[in-house]
Backbone as a printed PyTorch tensor [residue, N CA C, xyz], in Angstrom:
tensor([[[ 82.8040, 124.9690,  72.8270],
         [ 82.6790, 123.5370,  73.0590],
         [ 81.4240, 123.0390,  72.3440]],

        [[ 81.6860, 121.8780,  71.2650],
         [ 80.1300, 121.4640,  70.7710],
         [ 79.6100, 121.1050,  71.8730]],

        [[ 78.3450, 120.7580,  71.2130],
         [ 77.4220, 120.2910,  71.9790],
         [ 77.8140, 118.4350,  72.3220]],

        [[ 78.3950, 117.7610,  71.9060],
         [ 78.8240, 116.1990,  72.1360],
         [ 80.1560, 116.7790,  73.2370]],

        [[ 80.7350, 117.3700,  73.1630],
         [ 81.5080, 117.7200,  74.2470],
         [ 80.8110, 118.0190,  75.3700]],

        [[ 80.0350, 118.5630,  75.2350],
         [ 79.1040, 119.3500,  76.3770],
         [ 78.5430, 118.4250,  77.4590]],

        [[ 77.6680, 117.3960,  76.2880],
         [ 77.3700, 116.4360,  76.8890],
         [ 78.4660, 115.2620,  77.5030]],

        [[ 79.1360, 114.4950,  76.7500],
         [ 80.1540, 114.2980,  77.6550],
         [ 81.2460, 114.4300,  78.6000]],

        [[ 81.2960, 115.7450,  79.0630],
         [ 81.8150, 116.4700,  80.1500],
         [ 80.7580, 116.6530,  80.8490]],

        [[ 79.5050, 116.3290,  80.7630],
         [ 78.1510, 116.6060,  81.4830],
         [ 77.9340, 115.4100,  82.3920]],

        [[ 78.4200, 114.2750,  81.4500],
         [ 78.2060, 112.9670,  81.7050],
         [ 79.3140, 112.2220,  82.9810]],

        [[ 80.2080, 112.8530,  82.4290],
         [ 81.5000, 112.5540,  83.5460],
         [ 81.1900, 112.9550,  84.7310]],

        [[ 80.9910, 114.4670,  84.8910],
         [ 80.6580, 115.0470,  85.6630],
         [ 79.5470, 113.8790,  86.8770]],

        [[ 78.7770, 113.9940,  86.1480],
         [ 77.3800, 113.2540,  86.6500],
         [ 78.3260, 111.6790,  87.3880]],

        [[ 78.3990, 110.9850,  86.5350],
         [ 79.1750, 109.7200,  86.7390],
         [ 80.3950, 109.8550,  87.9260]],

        [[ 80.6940, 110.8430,  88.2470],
         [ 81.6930, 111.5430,  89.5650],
         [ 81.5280, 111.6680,  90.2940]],

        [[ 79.9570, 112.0860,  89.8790],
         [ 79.3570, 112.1850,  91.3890],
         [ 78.3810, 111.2290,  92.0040]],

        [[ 77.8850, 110.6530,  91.2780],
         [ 77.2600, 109.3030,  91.5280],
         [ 78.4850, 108.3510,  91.9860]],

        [[ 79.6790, 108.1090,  91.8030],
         [ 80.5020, 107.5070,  92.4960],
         [ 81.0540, 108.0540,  94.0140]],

        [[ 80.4890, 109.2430,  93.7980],
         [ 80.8510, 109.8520,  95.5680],
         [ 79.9890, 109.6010,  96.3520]],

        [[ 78.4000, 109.5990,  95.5220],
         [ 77.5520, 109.1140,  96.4180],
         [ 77.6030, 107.8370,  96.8780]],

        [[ 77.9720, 107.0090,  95.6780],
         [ 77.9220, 105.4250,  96.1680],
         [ 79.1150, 105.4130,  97.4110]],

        [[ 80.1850, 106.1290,  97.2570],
         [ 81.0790, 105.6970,  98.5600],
         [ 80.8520, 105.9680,  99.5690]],

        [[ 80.0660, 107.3400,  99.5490],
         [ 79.8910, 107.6050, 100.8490],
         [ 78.6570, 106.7040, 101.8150]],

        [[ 78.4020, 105.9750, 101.1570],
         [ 77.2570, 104.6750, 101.5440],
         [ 77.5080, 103.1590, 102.0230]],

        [[ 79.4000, 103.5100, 101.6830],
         [ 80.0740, 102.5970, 101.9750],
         [ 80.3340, 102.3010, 103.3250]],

        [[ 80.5760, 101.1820, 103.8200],
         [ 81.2920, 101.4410, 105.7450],
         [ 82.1120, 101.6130, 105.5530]],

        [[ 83.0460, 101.9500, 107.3180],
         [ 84.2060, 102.4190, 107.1750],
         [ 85.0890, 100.6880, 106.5890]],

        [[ 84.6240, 100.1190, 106.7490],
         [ 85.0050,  99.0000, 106.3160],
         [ 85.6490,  98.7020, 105.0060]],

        [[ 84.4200,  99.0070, 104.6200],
         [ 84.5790,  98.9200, 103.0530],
         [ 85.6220, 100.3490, 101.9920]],

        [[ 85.6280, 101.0030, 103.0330],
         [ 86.0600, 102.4860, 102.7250],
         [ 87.7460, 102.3190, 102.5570]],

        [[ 88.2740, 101.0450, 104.0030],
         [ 89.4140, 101.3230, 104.2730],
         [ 90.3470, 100.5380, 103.2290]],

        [[ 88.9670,  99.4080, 102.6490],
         [ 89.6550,  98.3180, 101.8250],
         [ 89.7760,  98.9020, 100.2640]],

        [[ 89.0020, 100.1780, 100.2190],
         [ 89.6450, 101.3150,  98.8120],
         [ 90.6790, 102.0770,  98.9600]],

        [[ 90.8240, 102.4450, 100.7370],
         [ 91.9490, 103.3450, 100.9880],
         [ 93.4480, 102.6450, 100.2220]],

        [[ 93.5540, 101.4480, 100.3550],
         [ 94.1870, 100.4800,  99.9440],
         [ 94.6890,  99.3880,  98.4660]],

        [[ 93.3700, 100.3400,  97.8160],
         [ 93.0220, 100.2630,  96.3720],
         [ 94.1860, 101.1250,  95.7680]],

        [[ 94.8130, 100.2860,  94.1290],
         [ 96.0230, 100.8100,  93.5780],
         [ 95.5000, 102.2260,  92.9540]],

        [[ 93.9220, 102.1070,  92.8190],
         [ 93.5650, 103.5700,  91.9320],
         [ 93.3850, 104.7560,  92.5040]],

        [[ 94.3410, 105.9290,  92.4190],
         [ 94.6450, 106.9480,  93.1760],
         [ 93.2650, 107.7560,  93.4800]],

        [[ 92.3010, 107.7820,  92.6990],
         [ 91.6130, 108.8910,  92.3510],
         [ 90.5700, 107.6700,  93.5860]],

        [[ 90.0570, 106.8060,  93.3600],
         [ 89.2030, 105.7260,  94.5170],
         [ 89.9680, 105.7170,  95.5320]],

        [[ 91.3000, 105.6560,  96.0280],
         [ 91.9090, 105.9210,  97.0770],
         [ 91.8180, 107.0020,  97.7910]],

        [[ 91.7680, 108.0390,  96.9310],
         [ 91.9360, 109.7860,  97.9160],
         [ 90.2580, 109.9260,  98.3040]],

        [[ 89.3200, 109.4770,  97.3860],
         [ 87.9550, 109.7490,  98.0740],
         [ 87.5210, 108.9440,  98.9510]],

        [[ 87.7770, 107.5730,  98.7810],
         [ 87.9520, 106.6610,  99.8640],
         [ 88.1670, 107.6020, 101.6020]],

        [[ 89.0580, 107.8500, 101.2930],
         [ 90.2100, 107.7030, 102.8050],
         [ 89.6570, 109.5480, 103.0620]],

        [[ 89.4290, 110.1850, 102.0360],
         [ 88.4620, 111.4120, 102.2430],
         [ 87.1340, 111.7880, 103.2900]],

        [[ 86.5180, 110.3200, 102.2680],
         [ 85.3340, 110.0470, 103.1470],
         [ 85.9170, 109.7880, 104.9840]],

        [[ 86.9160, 108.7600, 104.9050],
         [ 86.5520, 108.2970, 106.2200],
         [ 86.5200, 109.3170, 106.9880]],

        [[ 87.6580, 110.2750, 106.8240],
         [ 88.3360, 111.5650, 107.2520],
         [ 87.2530, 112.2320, 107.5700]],

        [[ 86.2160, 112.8150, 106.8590],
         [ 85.2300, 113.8010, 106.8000],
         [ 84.4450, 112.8260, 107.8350]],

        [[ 84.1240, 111.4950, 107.9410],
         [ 82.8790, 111.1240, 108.8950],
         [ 83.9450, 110.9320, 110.1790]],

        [[ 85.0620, 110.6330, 110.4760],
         [ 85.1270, 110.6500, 111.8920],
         [ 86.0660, 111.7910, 112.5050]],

        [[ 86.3790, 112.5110, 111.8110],
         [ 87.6430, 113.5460, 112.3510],
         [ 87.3520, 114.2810, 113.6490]],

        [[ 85.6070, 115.0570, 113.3970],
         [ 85.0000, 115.3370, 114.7790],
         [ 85.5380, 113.9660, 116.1490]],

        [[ 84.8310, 113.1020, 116.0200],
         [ 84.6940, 111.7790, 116.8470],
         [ 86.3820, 111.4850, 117.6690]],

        [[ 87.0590, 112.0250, 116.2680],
         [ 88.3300, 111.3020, 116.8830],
         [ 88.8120, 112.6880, 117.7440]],

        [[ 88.9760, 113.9250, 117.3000],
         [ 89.8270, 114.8620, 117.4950],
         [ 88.9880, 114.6720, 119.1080]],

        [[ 87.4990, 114.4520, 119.4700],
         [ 86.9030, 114.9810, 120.9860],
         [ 87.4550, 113.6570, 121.7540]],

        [[ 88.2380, 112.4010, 121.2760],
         [ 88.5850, 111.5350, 122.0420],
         [ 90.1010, 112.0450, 122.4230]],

        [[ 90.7760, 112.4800, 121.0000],
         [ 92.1540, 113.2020, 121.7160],
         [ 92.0250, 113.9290, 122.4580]],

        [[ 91.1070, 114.9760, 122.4120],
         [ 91.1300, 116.1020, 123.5260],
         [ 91.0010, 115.5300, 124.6300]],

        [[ 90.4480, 114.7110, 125.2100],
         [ 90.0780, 113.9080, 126.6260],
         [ 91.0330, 113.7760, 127.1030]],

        [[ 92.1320, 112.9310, 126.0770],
         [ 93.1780, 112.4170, 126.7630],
         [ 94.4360, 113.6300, 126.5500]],

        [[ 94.7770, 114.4960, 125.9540],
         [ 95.8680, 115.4810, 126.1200],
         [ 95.2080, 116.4620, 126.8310]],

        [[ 93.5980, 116.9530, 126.3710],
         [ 93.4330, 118.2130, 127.1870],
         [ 93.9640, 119.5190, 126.5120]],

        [[ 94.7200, 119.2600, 125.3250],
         [ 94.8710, 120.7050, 124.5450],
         [ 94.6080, 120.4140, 122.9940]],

        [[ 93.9000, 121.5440, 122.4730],
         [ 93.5730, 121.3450, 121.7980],
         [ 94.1440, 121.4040, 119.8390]],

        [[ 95.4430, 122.0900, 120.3550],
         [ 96.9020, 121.5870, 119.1400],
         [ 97.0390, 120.3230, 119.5180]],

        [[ 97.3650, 119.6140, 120.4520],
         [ 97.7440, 118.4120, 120.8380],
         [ 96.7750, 117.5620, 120.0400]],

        [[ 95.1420, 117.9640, 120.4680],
         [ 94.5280, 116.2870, 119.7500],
         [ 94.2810, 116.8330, 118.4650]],

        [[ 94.3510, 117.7280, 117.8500],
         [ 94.4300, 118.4560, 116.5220],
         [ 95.6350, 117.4950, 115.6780]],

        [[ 96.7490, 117.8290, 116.2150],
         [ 97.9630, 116.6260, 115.9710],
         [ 97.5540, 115.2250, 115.9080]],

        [[ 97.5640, 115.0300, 117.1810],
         [ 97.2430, 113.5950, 117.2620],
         [ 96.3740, 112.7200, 116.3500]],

        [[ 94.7030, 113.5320, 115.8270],
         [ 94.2010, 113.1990, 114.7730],
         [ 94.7380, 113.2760, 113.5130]],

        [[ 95.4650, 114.3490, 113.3480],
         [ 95.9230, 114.5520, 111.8040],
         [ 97.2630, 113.0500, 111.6400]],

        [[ 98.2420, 112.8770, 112.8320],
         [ 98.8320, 112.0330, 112.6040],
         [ 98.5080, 110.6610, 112.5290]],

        [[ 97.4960, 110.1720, 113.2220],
         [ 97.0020, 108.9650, 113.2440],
         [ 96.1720, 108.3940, 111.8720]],

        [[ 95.6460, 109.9690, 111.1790],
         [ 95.0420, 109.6450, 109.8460],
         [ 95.9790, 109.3510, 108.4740]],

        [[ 97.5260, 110.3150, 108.9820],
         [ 98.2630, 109.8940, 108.4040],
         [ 98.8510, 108.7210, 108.6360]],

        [[ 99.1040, 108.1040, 109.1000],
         [ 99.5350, 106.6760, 109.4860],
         [ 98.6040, 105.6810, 108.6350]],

        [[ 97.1300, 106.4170, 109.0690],
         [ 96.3480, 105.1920, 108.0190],
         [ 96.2870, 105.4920, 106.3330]],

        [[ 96.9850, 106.5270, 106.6270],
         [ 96.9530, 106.7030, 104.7850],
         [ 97.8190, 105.9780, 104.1500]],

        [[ 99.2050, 105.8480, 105.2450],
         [100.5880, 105.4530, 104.4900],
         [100.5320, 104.3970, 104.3360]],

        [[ 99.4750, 103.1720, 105.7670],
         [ 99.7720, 101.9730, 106.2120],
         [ 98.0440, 101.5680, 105.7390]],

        [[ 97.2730, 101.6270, 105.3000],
         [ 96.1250, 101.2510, 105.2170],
         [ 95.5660,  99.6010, 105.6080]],

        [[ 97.1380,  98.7900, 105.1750],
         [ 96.8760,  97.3120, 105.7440],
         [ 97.1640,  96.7700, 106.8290]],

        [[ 97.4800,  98.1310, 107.1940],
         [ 98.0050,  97.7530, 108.8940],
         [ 96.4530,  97.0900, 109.8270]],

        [[ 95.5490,  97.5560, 109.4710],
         [ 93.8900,  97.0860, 110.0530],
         [ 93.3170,  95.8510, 109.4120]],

        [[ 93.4420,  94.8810, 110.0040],
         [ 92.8750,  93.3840, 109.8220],
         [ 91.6160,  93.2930, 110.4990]],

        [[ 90.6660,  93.0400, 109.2510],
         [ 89.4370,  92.8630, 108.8780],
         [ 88.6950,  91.7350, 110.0750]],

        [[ 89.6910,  90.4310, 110.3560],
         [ 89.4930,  89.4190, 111.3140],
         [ 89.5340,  90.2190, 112.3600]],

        [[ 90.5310,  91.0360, 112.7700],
         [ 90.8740,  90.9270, 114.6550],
         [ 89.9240,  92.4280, 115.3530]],

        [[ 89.4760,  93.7350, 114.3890],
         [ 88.3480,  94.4240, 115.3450],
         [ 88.2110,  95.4610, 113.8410]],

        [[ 86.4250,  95.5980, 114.1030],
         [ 85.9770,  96.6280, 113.2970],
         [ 87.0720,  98.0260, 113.4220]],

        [[ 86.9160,  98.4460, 112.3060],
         [ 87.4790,  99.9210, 111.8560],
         [ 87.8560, 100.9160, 112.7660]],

        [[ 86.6240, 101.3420, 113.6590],
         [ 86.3800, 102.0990, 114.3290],
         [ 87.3060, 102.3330, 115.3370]],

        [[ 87.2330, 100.3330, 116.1620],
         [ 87.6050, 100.3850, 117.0110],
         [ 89.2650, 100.5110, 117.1970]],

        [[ 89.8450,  99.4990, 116.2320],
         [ 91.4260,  99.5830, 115.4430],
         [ 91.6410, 100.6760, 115.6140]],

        [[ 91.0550, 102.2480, 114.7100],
         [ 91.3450, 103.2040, 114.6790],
         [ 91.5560, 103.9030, 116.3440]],

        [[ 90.2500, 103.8230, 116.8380],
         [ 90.3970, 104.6110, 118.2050],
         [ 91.6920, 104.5000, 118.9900]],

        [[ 92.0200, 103.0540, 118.8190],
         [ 93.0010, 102.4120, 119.7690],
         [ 94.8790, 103.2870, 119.2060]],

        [[ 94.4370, 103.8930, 117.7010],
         [ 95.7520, 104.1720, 117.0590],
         [ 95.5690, 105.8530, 117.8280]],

        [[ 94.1610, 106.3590, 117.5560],
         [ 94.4710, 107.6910, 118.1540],
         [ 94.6570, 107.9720, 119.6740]],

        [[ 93.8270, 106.8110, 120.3310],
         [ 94.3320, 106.6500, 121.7410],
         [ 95.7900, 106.8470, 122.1860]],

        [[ 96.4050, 105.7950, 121.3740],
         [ 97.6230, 105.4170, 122.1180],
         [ 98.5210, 106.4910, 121.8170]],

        [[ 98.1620, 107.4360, 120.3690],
         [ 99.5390, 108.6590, 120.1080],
         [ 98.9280, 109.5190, 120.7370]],

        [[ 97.6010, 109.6850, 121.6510],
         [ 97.6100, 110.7170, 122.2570],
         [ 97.9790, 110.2770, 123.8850]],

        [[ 97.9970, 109.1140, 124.6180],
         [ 98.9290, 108.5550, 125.5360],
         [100.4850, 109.2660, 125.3470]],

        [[100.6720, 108.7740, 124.2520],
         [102.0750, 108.9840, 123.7460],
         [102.6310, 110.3760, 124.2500]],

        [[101.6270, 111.2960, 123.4600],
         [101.8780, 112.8440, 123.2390],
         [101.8200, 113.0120, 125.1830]],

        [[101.1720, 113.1830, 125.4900],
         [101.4010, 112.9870, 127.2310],
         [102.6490, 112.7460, 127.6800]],

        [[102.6490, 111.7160, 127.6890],
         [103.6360, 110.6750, 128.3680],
         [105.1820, 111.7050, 127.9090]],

        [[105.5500, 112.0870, 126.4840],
         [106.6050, 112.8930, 125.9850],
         [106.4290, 114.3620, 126.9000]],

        [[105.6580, 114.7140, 127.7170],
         [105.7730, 116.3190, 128.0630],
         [105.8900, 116.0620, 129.3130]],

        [[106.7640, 117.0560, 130.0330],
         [106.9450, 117.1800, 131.3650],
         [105.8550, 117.5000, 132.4460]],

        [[106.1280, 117.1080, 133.3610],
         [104.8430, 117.5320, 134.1340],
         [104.4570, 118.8890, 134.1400]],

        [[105.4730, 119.5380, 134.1460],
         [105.1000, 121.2270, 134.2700],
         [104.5660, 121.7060, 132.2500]],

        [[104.8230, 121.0720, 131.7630],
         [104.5810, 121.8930, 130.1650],
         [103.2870, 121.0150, 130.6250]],

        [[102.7760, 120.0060, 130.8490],
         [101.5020, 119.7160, 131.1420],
         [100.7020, 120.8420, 131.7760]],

        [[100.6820, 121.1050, 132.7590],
         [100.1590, 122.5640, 133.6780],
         [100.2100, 123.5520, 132.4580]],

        [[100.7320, 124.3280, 132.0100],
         [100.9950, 124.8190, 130.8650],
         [100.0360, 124.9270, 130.2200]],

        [[ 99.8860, 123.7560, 129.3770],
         [ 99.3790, 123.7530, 127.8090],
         [ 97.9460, 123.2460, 128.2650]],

        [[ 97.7080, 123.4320, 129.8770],
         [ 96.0000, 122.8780, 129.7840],
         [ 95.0870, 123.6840, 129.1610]],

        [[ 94.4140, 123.8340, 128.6310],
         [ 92.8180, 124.5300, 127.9460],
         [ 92.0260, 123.9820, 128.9050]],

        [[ 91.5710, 125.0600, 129.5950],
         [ 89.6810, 125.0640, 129.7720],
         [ 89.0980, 125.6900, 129.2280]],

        [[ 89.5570, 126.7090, 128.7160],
         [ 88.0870, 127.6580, 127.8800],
         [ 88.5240, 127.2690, 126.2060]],

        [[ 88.0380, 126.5010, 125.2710],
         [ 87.5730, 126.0210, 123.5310],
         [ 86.6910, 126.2910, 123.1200]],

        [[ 86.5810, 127.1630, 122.0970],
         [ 85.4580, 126.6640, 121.1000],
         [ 84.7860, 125.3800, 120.9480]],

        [[ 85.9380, 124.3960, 120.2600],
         [ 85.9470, 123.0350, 119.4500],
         [ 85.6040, 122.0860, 121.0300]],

        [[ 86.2680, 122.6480, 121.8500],
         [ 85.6170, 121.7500, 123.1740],
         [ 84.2240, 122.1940, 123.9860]],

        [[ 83.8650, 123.0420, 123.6040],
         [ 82.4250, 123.2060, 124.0090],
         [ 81.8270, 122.6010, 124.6090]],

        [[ 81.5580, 121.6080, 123.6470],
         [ 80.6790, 120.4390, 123.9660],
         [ 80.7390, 119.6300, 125.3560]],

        [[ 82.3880, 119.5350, 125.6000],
         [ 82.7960, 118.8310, 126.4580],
         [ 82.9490, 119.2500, 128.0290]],

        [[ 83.3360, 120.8500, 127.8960],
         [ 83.1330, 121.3930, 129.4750],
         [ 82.0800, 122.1990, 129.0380]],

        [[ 80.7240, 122.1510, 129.5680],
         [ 79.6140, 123.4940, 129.5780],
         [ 79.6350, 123.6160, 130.7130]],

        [[ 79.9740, 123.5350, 132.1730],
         [ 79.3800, 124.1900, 133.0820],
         [ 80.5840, 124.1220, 133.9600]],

        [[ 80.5810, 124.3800, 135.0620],
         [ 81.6320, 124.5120, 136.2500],
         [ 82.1090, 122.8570, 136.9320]],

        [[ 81.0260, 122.0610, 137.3090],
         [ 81.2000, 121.2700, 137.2350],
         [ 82.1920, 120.1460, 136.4620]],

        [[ 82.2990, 120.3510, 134.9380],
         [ 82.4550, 119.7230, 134.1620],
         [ 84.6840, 120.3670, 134.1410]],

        [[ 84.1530, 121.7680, 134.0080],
         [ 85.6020, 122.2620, 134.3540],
         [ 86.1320, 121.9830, 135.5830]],

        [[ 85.6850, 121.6510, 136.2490],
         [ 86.5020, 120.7140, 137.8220],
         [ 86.6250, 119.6580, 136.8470]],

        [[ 85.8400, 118.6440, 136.7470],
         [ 86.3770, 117.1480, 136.6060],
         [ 87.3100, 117.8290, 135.6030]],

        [[ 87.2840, 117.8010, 134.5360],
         [ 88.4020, 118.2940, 133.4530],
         [ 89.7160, 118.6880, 134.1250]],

        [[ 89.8750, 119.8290, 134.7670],
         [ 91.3170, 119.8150, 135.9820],
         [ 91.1600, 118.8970, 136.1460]],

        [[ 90.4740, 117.9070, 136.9110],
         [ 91.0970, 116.7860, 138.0590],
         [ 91.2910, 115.7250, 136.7810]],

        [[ 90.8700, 115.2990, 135.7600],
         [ 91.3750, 114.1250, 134.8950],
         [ 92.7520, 114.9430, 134.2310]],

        [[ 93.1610, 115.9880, 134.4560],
         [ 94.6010, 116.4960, 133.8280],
         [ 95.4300, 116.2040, 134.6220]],

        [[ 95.5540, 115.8170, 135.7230],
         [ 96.3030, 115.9460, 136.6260],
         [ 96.3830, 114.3590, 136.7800]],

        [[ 95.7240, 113.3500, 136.7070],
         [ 95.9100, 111.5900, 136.2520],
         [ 96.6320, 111.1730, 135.0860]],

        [[ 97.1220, 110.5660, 135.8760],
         [ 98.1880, 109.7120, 134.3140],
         [ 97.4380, 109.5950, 133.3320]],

        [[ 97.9330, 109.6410, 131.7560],
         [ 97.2520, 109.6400, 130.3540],
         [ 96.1780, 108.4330, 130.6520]],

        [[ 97.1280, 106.7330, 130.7750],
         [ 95.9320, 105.6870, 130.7220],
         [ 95.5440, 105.6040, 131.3630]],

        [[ 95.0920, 106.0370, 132.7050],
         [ 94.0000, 106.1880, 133.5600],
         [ 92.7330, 107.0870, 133.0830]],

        [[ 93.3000, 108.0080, 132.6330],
         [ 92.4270, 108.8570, 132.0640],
         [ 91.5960, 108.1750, 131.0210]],

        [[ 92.5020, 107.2990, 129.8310],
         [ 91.7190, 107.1950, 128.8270],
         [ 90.9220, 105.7880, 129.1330]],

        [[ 91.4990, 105.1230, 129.9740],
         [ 90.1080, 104.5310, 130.4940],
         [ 89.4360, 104.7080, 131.4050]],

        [[ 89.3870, 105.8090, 132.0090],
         [ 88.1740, 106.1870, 132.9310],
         [ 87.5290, 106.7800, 131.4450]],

        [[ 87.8430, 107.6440, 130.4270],
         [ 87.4850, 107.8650, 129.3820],
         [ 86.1070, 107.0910, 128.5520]],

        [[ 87.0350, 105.9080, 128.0660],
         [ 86.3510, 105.1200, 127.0520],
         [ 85.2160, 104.4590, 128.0170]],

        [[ 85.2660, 104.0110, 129.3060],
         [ 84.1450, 102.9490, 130.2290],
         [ 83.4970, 103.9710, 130.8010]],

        [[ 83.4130, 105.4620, 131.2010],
         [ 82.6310, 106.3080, 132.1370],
         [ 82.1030, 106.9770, 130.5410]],

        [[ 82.4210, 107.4160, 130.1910],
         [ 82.4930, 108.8000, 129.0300],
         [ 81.7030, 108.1820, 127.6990]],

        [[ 82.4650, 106.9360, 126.8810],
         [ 82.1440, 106.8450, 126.1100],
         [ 81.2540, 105.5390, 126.1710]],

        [[ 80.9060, 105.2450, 127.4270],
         [ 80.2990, 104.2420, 127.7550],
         [ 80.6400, 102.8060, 126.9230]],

        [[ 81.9570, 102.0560, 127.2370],
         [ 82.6300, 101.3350, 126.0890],
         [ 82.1180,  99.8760, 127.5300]],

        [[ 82.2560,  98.7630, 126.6170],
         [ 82.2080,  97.4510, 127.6970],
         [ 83.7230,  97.6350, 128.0420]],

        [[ 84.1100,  97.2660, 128.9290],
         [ 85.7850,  96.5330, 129.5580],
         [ 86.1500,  96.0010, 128.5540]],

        [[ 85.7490,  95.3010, 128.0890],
         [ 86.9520,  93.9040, 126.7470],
         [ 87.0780,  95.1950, 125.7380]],

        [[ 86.3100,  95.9540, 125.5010],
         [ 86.5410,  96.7860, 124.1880],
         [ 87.7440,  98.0700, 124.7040]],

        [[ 87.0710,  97.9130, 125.7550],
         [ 88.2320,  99.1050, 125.9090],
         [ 89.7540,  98.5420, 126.5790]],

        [[ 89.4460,  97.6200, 126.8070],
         [ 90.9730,  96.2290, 127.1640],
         [ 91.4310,  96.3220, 125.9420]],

        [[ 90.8910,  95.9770, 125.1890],
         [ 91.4180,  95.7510, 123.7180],
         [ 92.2270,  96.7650, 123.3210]],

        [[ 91.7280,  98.0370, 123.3110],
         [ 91.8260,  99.2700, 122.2900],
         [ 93.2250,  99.6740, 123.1480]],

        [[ 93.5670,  99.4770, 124.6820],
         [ 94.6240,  99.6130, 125.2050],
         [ 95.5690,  98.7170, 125.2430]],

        [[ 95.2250,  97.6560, 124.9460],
         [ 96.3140,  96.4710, 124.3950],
         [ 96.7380,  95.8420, 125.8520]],

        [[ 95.3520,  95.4000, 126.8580],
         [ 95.3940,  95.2150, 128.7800],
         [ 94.5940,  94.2390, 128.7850]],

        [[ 94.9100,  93.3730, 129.4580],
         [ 93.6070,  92.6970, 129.7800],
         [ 92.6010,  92.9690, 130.9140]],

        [[ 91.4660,  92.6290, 131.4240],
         [ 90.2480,  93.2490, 131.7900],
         [ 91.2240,  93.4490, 133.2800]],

        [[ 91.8570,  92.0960, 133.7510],
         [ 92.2120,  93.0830, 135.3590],
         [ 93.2630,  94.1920, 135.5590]],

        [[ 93.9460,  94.1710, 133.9700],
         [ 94.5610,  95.4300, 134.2270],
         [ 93.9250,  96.6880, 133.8290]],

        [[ 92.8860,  96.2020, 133.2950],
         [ 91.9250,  97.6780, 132.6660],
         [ 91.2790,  98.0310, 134.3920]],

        [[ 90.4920,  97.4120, 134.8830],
         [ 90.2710,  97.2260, 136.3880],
         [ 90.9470,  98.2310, 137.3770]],

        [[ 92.4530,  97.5050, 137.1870],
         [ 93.2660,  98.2620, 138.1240],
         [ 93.4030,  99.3870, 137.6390]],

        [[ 93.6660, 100.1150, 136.7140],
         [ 94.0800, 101.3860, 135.8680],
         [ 92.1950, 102.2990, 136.4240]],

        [[ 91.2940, 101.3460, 135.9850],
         [ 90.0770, 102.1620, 136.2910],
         [ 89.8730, 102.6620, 137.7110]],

        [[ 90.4370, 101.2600, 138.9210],
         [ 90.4320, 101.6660, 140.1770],
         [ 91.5130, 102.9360, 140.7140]],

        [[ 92.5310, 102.5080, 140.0420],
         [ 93.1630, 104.1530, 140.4880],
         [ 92.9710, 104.8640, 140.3570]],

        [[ 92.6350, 105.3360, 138.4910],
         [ 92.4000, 106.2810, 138.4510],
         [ 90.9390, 107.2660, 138.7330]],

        [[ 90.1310, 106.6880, 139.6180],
         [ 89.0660, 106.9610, 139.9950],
         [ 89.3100, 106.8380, 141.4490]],

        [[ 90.4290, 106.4930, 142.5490],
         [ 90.6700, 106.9680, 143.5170],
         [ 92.0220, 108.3550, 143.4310]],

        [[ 92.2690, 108.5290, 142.1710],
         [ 92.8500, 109.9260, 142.4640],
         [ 91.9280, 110.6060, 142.0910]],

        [[ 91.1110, 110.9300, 141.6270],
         [ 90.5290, 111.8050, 140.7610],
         [ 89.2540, 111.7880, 142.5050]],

        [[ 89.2210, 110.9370, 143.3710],
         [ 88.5310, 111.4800, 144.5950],
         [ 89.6470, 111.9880, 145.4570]],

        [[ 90.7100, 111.7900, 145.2200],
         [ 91.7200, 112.5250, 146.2320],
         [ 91.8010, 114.2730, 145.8970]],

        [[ 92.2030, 113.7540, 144.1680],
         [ 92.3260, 115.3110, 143.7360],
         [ 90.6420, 116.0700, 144.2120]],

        [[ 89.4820, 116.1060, 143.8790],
         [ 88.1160, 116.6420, 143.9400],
         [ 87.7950, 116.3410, 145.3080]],

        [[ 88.6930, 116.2060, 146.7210],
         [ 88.3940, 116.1470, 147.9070],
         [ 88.7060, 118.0660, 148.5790]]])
């Protein structure tokens, strides 16, 4: 290879990666409105990036709400696919990125619930994860964990998002598609089973 080759394969190079840096500096905002971009090669790093900054974030919100850890493994991988296929499905006016998104992995991991029998529920619970670590460390934490498996999915995921992820009511009304007195009622039950069950 001469040396003018050298250098301009040097140069590309360089220029490749200075465009990865600039994206990754991007919000998810701005990220989702490239996901959406006709140019394949700004599209796949785009929607790369988002992937790489929230996949942790999302997969520990699925786990909350299925409790196994193929389940929110799924649930993330499908919900990212959805935003790959549909990228304009998220309007810029009606809620930041984040929150749009949560509400898509929320609801297919509701979903994934809601499709299994009560007994394949019992089943497929995990208490002992690696990847959930974080989430049960002590004995304590593995009680509540049983007792939120045993509550309906949207009770769970909003005792979830308002106890857990410390969300206001309207945000987490929103992300469930409820308004605040039905977020209310869903919070009041499911925080009088979860003292029936831990009695």
């Amino acid at each position: 290879m001469s040396a003018k080759a050298k250098t301009k394969s040097m140069a590309k190079k360089i220029q490749t990666m200075a465009k990865a840096t600039i994206l990754n500096n991007h919000s998810d905002e701005e990220l989702i409105g490239l996901v959406a971009d006709e140019r394949e090669a700004l599209k796949r790093k785009a929607f790369s990036i988002l992937v790489a900054r929230h996949t942790r974030y999302f997969y520990n919100i699925a786990y909350r709400i299925t409790l196994e850890k193929e389940a929110a493994e799924d649930v993330v991988q499908s919900s990212f696919l959805k935003l790959w296929q549909n990228p304009n499905l998220w309007e810029a006016d009606k809620a930041k990125f984040k929150t749009w998104f949560y509400r898509i992995v929320c609801n297919a991991a509701i979903d994934h619930k809601r499709r299994l029998k009560p007994a394949e529920q019992i089943d497929n619970l995990e208490i002992e994860d690696e990847n959930s670590a974080d989430i049960e460390k002590n004995d304590e934490q593995r009680i509540l964990h049983n007792a939120l498996s045993q509550i309906p999915p949207r009770q769970r995921a909003a005792i979830m998002m308002v106890y857990f992820e410390e969300m206001k009511q309207q945000e987490a009304a929103d992300i469930l598609e409820i308004g605040i007195k039905a977020l209310e009622s869903l919070l009041s039950r499911g925080k009088k089973a979860l003292e029936d069950i831990l009695k």
